[in-house]
N, C-alpha and C positions, 0 to 999 in steps of 0.2 A: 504493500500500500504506500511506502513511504518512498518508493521509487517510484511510483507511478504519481505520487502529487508532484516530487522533482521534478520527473519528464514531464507534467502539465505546464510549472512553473515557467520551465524553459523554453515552451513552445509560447507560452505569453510575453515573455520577453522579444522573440523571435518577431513576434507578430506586434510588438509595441517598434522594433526599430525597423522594422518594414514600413509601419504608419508615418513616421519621421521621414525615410527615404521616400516615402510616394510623395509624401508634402513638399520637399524638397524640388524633389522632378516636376512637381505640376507648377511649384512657384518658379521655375528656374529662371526665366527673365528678369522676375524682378524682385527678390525674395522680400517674402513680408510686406508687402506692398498694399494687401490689404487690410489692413490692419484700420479698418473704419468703423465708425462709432456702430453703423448696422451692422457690423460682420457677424455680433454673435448671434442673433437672428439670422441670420444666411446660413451660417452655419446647423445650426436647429433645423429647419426648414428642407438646406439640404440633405440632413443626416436622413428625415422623416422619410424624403421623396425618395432618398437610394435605397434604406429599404425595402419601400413598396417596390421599385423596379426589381429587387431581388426578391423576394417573395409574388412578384408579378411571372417574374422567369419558370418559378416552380408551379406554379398555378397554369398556366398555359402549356406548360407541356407534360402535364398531368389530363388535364382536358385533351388535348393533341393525340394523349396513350388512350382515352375512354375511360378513365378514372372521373372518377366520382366525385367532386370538390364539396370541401363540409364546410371548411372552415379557412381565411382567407382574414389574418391578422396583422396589423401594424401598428405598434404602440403609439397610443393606449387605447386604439377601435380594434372591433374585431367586427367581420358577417361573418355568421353562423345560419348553417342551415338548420330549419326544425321543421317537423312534421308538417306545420303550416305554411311553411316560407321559409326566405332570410328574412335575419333581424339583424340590427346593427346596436351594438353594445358596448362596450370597454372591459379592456382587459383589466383583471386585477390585481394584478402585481407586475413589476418591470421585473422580468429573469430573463427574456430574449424579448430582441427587439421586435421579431415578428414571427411567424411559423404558417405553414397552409399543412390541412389535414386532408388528405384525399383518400380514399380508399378504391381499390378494384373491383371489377365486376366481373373477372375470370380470373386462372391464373397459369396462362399461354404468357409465356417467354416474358416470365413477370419480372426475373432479377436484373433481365436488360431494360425491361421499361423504366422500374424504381432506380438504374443507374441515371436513366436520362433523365428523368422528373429531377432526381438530387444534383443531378453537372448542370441544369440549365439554370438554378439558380446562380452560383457563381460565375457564370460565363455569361448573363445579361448585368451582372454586375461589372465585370470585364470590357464589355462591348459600350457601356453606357459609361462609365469610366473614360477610356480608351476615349468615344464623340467628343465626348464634354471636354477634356483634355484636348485633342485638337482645336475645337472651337475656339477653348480660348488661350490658345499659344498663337492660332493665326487670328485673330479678332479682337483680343485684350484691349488693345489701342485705340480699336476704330468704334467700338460699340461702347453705350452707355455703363458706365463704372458698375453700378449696380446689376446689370447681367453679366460682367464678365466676371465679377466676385460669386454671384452662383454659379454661374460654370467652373470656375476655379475649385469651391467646397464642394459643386458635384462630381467633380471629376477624383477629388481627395478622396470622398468618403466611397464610389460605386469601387475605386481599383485597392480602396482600402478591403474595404468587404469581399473581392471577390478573391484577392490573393487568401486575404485570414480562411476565408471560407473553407479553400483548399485545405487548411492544416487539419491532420486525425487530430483533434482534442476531444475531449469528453469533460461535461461539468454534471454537477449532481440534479440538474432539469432538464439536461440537450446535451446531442453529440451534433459538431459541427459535419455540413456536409462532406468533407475530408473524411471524418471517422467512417460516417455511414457509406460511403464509396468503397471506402477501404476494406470494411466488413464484406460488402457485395461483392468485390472482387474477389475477397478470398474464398468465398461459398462452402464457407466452413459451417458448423453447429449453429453460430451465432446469424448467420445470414440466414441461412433455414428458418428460425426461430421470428425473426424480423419479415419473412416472407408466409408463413405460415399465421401470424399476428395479424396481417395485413388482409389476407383472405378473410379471418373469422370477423374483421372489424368489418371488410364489406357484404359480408352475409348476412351481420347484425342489424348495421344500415338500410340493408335492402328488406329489413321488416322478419327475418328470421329469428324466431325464439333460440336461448342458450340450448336448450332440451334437442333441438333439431341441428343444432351443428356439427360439421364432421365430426365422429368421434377422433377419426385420427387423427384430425387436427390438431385438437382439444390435446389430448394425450401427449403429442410430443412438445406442449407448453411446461411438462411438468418437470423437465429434465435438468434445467438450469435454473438455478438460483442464487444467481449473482447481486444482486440489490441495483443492479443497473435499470435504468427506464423500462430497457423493452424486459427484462426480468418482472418487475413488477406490473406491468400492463398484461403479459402473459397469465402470471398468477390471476388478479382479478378475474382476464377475461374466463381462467379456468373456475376460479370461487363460481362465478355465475350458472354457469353453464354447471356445478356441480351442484347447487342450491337447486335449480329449476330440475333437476334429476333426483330431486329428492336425496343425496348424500350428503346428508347434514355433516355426519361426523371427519368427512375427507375435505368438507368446506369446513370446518371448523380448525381442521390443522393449516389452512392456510391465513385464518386470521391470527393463528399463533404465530406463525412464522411473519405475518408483514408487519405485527406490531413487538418481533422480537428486536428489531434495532432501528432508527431511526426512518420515519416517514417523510417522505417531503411534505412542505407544507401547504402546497397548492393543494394535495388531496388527501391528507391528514384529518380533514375534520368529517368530511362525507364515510370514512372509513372507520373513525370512531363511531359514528350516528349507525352504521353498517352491523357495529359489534353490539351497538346495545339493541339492535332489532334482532340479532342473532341469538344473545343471550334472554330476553325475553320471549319471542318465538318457541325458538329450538328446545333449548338449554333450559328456561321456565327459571332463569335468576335473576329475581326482582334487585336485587342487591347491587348486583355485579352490570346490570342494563341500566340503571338510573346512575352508576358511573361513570358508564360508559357515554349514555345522555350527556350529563354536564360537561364532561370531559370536550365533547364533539360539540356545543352550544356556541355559536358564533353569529356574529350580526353578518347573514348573506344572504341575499337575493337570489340567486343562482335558481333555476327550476331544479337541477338534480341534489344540490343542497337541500333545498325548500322540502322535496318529495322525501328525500333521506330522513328527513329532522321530524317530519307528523306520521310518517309510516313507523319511525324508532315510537312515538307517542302512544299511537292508537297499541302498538303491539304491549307496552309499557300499562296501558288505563287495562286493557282488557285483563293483564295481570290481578288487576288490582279492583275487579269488576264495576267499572266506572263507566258505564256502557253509554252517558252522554257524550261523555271525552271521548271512547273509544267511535264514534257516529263524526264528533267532527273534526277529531286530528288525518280518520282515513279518507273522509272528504275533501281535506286539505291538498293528502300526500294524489291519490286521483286527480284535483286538478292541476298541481306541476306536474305528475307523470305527463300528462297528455302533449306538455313543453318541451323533455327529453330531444336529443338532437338523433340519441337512436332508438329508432321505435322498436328492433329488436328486445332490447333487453327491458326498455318500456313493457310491452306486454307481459314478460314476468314479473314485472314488479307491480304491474293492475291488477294481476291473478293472485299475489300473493296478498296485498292491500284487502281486494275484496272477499278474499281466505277471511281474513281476519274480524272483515265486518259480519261475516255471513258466522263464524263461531258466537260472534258478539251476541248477534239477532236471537242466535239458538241460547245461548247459555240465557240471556236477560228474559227469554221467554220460558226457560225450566225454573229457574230464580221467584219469576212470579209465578207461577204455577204453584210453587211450593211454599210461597206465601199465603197462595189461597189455597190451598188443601189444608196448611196448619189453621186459618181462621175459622174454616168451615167447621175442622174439628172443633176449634173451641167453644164457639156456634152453636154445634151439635149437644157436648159436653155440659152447658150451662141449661141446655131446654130438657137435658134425661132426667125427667123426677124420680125414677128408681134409683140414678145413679147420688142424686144430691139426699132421698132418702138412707142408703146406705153410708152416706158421707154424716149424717145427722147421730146417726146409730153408731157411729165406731166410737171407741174407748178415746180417741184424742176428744171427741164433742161432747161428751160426758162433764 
C-alpha cells in the first residue's frame, strides 16, 4: 500500500510539472502577459468549458458505440437520466471535475468499444487544446485581449487534461482514463470484472430485475475484493441481485465485509440506511436497525437516499407495530423509488416496500381482530349470571 501511495504521489508530481510546461509553451510569446484583473474568471470559465469538451468527447463516442448515456456531469450540474426524462441537478460534492455514465446494450466487441469511449475523452481534450493553442499563437495580437486570454486558459487547461488524463492513477473515487485503458489493455481478471459490471448495469437500466440477471455474471463479481471502485460496485450490484433471490444470509456477509473498513462517503450513508432495513427486515434487530438508522441520517434530497431513508423507516415502525408510520414512511420510500435512474433495481425495491406494507395491512388486521375477540369475551363474561352467581358463592365473596 505504501508503494502504491508513493507511485500515486509521483505520478502527481509528474502531472503538476507537465501543467507548468504546457503553461509555458502556450504562453511562449509573451510569458505572463496575461496576467489581467479578469484573468481569474477566464481562467474559471475556461477550466468549466475544457471539461465539458472532455466529458463531451466521452459522451459522443459512447452514443457513436450504441451505449446508452445516463449521466453526463460537469461541476457542479449534472443530467441524469430517470424513468421520466432528464433532469438537471448538481453534483454534490467536488471529487472529479466531471464523469458520463453510459452503459451497453450488448456485449459484441465491448472491450474495444469501452477502449474508444475512455481515449476519446482525452484526445478531444488534445485536439481542442492543440485549436485553441494555434489560434492564439497566430491571432494573440490581432484579436481583442479578452478572446485571446480565453484561448490562451483554453488551450492551458484542454492539453493540461488530456496529457494528465493519459497517466494510470487511481484515487479513492476515480481511476483516470490512463488506469482504465490500461486495465482494458491488459484483459486480465480486472478488465473482465469492469466489462462484466458494465453489462449487468445495462440490463438493470434497461428495466431488468436483480433476480433475472445473468447468473454468471452475477457470480464472477464475487471473486475480487479489492476495496477499489469497481470492487465495491460489483459487490453491491451482487448484494442486490442476492436480496431479490431471496439469500439473505450471503447478502448479509457482504454488508459485513463493505462496512468492515472504510466507505466512501458519497455512498456511505445510503448503505448505512441499507443495513438498518437489512437488520430490521431480515435479521428482526430492532437495536442494531435504529443504529444503523441514525448512523445513515443525513440532510439529502437525493431520490435513492430519500427511498433508502423511509423504506429503512417503514421496515423499522412495523418492528415496533406502529402501523400509521409503517403506511406513511412506505409511501414515502414508493414515491422516490419511482425517481430511481434504474428502474431495474427500482422494481425490487417496490416489491420489497410493498412486502412490507402488505405484512403491515395483515398483522394490524390480526392485532384488531384480537382486540375484539378479547372484548367480546369480556362482553360475554360480564352478561353470564351463572358465571357472576358462582363468583358470589366462592369462599373469596364470603
Amino acid at each position: 500500500m505504501a508503494q502504491s501511495n508513493a507511485s500515486t504521489r509521483w505520478r502527481w508530481w509528474i502531472g503538476a510539472a507537465l501543467g507548468c510546461a504546457i503553461g509555458l509553451l502556450v504562453d511562449w510569446k509573451e510569458p505572463f502577459a496575461a496576467s489581467r484583473a479578469d484573468f481569474p474568471f477566464q481562467i474559471i470559465a475556461a477550466g468549466f468549458l475544457s471539461i465539458a469538451l472532455h466529458e463531451a468527447g466521452h459522451a459522443i463516442a459512447a452514443v457513436l458505440a450504441g451505449f446508452r448515456l445516463l449521466i453526463f456531469a460537469v461541476w457542479p450540474l449534472q443530467l441524469r437520466r430517470r424513468a421520466t426524462g432528464w433532469s438537471l441537478g448538481r453534483m454534490e460534492k467536488l471529487r472529479v471535475g466531471g464523469f458520463v455514465l453510459a452503459v451497453p446494450h450488448g456485449s459484441d466487441d465491448l472491450r474495444r468499444k469501452w477502449f474508444k469511449i475512455i481515449l476519446a475523452g482525452p484526445f478531444a481534450s488534445l485536439i481542442s487544446g492543440g485549436l485553441a493553442a494555434l489560434l492564439y499563437w497566430r491571432f494573440s495580437t490581432e484579436w481583442p485581449g479578452l478572446i485571446a486570454a480565453q484561448l490562451e486558459c483554453l488551450a492551458f487547461w484542454n492539453l493540461l487534461f488530456g496529457f494528465t488524463g493519459l497517466f494510470p492513477i487511481r484515487s479513492k473515487y476515480a481511476v483516470t482514463d490512463g488506469a482504465r485503458m490500461r486495465i482494458l489493455l491488459h484483459d486480465g481478471a480486472e478488465a473482465e470484472r469492469f466489462l462484466n459490471l458494465t453489462l449487468l448495469l445495462g440490463a438493470s437500466f434497461n428495466g431488468v430485475r436483480p433476480n433475472e440477471w445473468p447468473r454468471e455474471l452475477v457470480e464472477t463479481l464475487s471473486s475480487q475484493r479489492d476495496r477499489t471502485r469497481d470492487a465495491l460496485a460489483c459487490q453491491m450490484m451482487r448484494y442486490n441481485w442476492l436480496i431479490d433471490a431471496g439469500r439473505w444470509e450471503e447478502a448479509s456477509e457482504i454488508l459485513t465485509w463493505l462496512f468492515s473498513d472504510d466507505v466512501p462517503e458519497d455512498i456511505k450513508p445510503i448503505w448505512q440506511l441499507e443495513r438498518a432495513w437489512f437488520e430490521a427486515r431480515f435479521a428482526g434487530n430492532l437495536p442494531a436497525a435504529k443504529e444503523w438508522l441514525e448512523a445513515g441520517s443525513r440532510r439529502d434530497k437525493r431520490p435513492g437516499y430519500l427511498c433508502g431513508l423511509y423504506k429503512a423507516q417503514a421496515a423499522i415502525a412495523l418492528l415496533e407495530h406502529r402501523w400509521a408510520d409503517v403506511e406513511s414512511a412506505a409511501r414515502e420510500a414508493l414515491k422516490n423509488c419511482d425517481k430511481l435512474a434504474d428502474p431495474g433495481i427500482a422494481i425490487a425495491i417496490r416489491d420489497r416496500v410493498e412486502a412490507v406494507l402488505a405484512d403491515s395491512r395483515k398483522n394490524r388486521a390480526t392485532s384488531a381482530a384480537g382486540v375484539r375477540h378479547r372484548e367480546d369475551s369480556n362482553l360475554s363474561h360480564s352478561r353470564d349470571p351463572w358465571r357472576r352467581d358462582r363468583c358470589d358463592s366462592s369462599p373469596s365473596s364470603r
